[in-house]
KELUM-403956 format. One record per residue (C-alpha): x, y, z. Coordinates in steps of 0.02 Angstrom, whole numbers. Layout:
SITE        u        v        w
SITE        X        Y        Z
...
//
This chain:
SITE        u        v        w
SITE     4880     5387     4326
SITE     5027     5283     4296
SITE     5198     5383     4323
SITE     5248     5421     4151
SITE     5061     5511     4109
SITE     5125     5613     4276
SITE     5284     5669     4229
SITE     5216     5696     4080
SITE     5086     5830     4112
SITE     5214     5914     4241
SITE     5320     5944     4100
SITE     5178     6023     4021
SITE     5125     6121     4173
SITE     4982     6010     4236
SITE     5008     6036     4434
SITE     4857     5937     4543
SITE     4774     6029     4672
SITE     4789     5853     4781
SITE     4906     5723     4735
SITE     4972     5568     4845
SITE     5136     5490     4790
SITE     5154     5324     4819
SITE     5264     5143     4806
SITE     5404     5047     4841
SITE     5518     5138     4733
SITE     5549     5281     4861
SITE     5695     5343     4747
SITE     5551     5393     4599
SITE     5441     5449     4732
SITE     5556     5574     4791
SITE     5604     5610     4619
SITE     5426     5630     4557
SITE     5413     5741     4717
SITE     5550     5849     4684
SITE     5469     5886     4508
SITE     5323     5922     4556
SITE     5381     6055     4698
SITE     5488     6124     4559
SITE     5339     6166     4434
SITE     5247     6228     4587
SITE     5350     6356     4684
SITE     5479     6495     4647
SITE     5651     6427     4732
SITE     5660     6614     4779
SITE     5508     6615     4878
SITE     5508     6434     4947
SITE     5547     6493     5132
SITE     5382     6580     5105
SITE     5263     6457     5000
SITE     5329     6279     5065
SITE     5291     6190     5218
SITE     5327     5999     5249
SITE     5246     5885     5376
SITE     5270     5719     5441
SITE     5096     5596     5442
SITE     5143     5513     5587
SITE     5174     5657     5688
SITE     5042     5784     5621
SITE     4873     5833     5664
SITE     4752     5865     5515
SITE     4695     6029     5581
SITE     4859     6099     5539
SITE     4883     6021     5377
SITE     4733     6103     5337
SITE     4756     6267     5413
SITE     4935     6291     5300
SITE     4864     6227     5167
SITE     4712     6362     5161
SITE     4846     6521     5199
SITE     4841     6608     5027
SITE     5022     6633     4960
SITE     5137     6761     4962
SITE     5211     6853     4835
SITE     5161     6702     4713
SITE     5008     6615     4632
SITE     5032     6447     4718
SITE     5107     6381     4885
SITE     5157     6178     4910
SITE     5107     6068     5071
SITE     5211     5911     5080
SITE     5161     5778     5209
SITE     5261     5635     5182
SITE     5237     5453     5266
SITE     5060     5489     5255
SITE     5012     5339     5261
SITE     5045     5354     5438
SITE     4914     5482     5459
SITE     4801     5455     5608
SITE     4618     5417     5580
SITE     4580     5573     5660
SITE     4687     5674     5531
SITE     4604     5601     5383
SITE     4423     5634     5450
SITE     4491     5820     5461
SITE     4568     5819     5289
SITE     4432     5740     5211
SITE     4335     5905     5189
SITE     4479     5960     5102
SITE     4498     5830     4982
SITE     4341     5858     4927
SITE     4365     6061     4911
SITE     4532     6102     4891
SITE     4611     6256     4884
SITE     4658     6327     4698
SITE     4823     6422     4763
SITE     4887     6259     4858
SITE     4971     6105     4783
SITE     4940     5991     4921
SITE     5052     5823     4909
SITE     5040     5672     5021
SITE     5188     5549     4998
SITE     5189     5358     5031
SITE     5270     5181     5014
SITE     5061     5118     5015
SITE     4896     5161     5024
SITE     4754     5065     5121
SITE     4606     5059     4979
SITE     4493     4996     5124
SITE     4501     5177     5208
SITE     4375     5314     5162
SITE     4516     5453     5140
SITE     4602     5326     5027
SITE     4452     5306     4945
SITE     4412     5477     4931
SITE     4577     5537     4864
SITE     4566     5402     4734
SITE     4409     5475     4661
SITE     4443     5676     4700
SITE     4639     5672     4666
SITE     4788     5592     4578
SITE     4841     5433     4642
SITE     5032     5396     4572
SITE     5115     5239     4608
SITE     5288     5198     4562
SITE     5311     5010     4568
SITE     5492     4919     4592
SITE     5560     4895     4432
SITE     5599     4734     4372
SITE     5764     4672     4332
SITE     5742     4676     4132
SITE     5669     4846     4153
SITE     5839     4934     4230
SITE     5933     4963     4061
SITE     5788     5067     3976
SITE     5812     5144     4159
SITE     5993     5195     4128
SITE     5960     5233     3942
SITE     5840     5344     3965
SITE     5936     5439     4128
SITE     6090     5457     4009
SITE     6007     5532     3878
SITE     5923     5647     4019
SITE     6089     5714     4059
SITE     6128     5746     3865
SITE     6236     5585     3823
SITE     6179     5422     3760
SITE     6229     5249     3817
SITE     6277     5095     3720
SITE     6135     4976     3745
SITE     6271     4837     3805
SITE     6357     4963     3918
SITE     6192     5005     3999
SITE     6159     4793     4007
SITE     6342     4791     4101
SITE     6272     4936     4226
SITE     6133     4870     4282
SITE     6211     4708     4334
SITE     6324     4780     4402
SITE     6233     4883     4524
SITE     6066     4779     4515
SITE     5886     4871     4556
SITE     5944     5008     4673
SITE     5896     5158     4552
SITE     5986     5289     4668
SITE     6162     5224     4631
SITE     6115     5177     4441
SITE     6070     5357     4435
SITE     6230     5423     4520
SITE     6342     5310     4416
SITE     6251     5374     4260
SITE     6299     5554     4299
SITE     6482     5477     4342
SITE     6484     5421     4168
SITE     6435     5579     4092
SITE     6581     5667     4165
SITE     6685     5520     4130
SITE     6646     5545     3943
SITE     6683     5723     3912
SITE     6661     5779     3749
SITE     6622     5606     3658
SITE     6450     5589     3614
SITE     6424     5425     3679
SITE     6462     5333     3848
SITE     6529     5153     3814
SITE     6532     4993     3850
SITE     6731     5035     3904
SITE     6665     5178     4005
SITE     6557     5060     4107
SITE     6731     4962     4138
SITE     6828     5097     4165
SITE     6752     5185     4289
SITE     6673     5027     4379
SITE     6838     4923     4375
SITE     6872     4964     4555
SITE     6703     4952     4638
SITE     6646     4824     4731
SITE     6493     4788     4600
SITE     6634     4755     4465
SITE     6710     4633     4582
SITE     6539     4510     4608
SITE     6521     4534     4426
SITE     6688     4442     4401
SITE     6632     4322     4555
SITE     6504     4270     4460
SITE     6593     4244     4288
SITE     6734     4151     4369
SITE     6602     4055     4464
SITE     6504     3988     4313
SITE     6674     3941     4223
SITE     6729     3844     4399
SITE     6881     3944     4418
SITE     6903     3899     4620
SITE     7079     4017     4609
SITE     6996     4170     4518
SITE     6853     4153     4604
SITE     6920     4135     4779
SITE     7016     4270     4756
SITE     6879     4387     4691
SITE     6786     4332     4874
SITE     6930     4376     4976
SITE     6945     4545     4869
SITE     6751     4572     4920
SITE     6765     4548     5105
SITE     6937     4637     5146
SITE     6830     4783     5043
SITE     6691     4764     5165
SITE     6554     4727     5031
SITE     6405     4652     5136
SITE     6353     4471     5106
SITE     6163     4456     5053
SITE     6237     4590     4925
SITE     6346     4459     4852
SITE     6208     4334     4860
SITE     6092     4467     4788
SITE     6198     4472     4648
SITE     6249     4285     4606
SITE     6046     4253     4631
SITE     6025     4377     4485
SITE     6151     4311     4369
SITE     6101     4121     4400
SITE     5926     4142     4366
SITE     5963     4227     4222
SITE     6083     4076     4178
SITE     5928     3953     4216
SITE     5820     4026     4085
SITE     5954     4019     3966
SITE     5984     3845     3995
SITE     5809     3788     3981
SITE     5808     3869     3803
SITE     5983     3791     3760
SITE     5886     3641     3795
SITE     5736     3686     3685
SITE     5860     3701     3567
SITE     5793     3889     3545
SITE     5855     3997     3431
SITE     6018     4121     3500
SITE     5911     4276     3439
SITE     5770     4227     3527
SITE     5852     4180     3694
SITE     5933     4348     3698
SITE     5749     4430     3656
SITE     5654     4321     3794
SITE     5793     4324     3936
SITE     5820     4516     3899
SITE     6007     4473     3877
SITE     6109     4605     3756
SITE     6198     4522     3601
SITE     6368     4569     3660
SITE     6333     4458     3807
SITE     6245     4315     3724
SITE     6379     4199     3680
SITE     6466     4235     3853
SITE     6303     4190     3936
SITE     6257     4026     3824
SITE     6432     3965     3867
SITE     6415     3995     4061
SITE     6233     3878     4055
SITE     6317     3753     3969
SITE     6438     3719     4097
SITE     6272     3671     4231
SITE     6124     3556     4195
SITE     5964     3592     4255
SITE     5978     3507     4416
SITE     6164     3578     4463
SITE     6052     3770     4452
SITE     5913     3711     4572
SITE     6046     3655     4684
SITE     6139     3800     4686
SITE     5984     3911     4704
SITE     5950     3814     4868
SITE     6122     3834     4922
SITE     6114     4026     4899
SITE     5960     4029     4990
SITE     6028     3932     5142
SITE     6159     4054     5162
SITE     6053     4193     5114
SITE     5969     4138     5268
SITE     6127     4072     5382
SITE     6195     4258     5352
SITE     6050     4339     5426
SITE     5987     4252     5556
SITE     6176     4192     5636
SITE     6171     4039     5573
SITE     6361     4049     5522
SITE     6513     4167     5476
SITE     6476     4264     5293
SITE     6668     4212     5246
SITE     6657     4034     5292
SITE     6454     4016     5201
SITE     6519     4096     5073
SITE     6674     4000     5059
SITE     6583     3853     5063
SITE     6467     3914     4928
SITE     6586     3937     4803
SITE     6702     3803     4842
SITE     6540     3699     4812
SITE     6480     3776     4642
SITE     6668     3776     4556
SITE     6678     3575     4622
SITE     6497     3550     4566
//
């Protein structure tokens, strides 16, 4: 069951005897979780109907034991045990009876980053329950993210406002979410948050400040751009964040170059680099400023100090110094 079909049937009041979450999107996991626990149990009654165990501290008998005990003062209890796949092999032999015979008044929920498809509980649960992953999402995948958490919360985004977000703040879905509801507020009454918005209430962050690294960078402002590094560090911002980011935006700036050089069509590089219109032009004019070769050389030079920065191999100021003194000279 893919995570949408989940949700989905939640919202319509679908709730699994046995279900493992799963994947390395922890931040949907726990969402998905939440959800799930909310359908199931009356927040007035949760001391009574909800216990939560950890798999690589708990013994299957128990699991088993709570989940059996018939709830009170409701129709259903909840039993979460999360890092299960941490469970011992002895649990699972114990909760494999279970699996296969669960109890009707018990939502039992088993939460994961993996599952081992070679084990006989894993395969078990695969045929007797629902199996949920929630993969990483990819980096052309975040603004339907933000779109669709914005109109969640009742207020629409500009599709080139929720482009600006997501680089901005890159694939961490916890702090796209909590800048979302930032933007909400920050909107009031208007109907729509903006690409302004996104300025305006990311101007001072640190992601707004790599985001004008990286412009300044790919016009080979050394002044601007030095200055936006100093800005960084004296604001603490962690180096393989920085090079996180400027990895992002350059491969994004390779793509567009190799279709500049196709001589491809500006609708149809914004359509297969996932770039929004309003940042098109901005974008084409960055990739002309590198050839081919200058991006493969930078890439490796990110990489080495990607690298440098995590293994000692240098101070982050003076690699990244060097880094964008390098890229601005060419």
């Amino acid at each position: 069951m893919t995570s949408q079909e989940f949700e989905t049937s939640l919202r319509k009041g679908t709730i699994p005897s046995v279900c493992y979450l799963y994947g390395e999107e922890s931040f949907l996991v726990d969402r998905a979780t939440r959800l799930l626990l909310d359908r199931t149990i009356d927040p007035s009654l949760k001391d009574f109907n909800y216990n939560v165990f950890y798999g690589n501290e708990s013994k299957g008998i128990d699991i088993c034991d709570t989940a059996l005990t018939l709830p009170m003062f409701a129709e259903r209890r909840a039993v979460l045990v999360k890092r299960a796949e941490s469970l011992s092999a002895a649990a699972c032999e114990v909760l494999l009876p279970y699996i296969l015979n669960p109890a009707a008044t018990t939502c039992l929920i088993f939460s994961g980053a993996k599952i081992d498809q070679r084990k006989k509980f894993f395969v078990e649960l695969k045929k007797h329950a629902v199996l949920v992953e929630f993969k990483r999402l990819y980096d052309n995948k975040l603004s339907a993210f933000i779109q669709n958490e914005s109109t969640v919360h009742g207020k629409p985004i500009e599709p080139a406002a929720a482009d600006l977000l997501s680089f901005l703040i890159g694939n961490n879905l916890q702090e796209l979410s909590s800048q979302v509801e930032k933007l909400v507020v920050f909107a009031g009454n208007r109907p729509r948050i903006t690409l302004d918005d996104v300025r305006e209430v990311a101007s001072s962050s640190k992601a707004f400040t790599v985001f004008e690294l990286a412009k300044y960078l790919c016009s080979r402002d050394l002044r601007n751009s030095l200055k936006s590094l100093d800005t960084l560090f004296r604001n603490g911002e962690e180096t393989p964040m920085m090079i996180g980011a400027l990895s992002r935006h350059f491969r994004q700036l390779w793509r567009v170059r190799e279709m500049v050089d196709r001589k491809a069509a500006k609708s149809d590089i914004g359509r297969e680099v996932g770039i929004n219109p309003y940042f098109l032009d901005d974008m084409i004019t960055q990739a002309r400023n590198f050839k081919r070769g200058e991006l493969r050389g930078i890439f490796t030079e990110l990489y080495r100090c990607d690298l440098a920065s995590k293994t000692g191999g240098g101070q982050p100021y003076t690699l990244m110094h060097g880094l964008v003194t390098g890229i601005c000279s060419g």
